[in-house]
Steps between C-alpha positions, in 0.01 A plus 500: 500500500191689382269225555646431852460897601133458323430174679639646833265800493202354369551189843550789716202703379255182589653435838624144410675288748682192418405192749790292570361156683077426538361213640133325421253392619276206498225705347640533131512148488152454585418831249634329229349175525135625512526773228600329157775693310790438308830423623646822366203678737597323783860566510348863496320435806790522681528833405158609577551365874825686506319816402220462751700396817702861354171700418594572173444536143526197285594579164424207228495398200312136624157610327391155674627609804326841492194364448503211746605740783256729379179250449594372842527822659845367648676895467409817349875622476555327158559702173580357175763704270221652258326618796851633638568679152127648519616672843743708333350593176 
């Protein structure tokens, strides 16, 4: 019950909204078959597409996926956990 109240409050605090249905695009498929990643990265591609179409934060721990997004200049709303945890310290 503590870590539901703690989990409630910290969800609340960032503004987070659950999305129940999303459709996509054409474009990740052709995204993912000119930049060369892992499979693991491009499963997390999906979430990156989410998070722009919602003009969000993407929080990962896809070091592959930071960087591609990053090198390719594909969104600047990406943060990795360290960098999170270097926000509040």
């Amino acid at each position: 019950e503590d870590i539901e109240r703690l989990w409630d409050t910290f969800v609340s605090s960032l503004d987070c909204k659950y999305i129940e249905k999303f459709e996509f695009g054409d474009e990740i498929v052709k995204l993912t078959m000119k930049l060369k990643m892992k499979l693991r990265t491009m499963v997390n591609f999906f979430h990156l597409f989410i998070t722009i179409r919602e003009d969000a934060y993407l929080l990962s721990g896809d070091k592959d996926l930071i960087r591609i997004v990053r090198e390719n200049k594909l969104y600047d709303k990406i943060i990795s956990y360290v960098e999170l945890r270097k926000m509040f310290t």
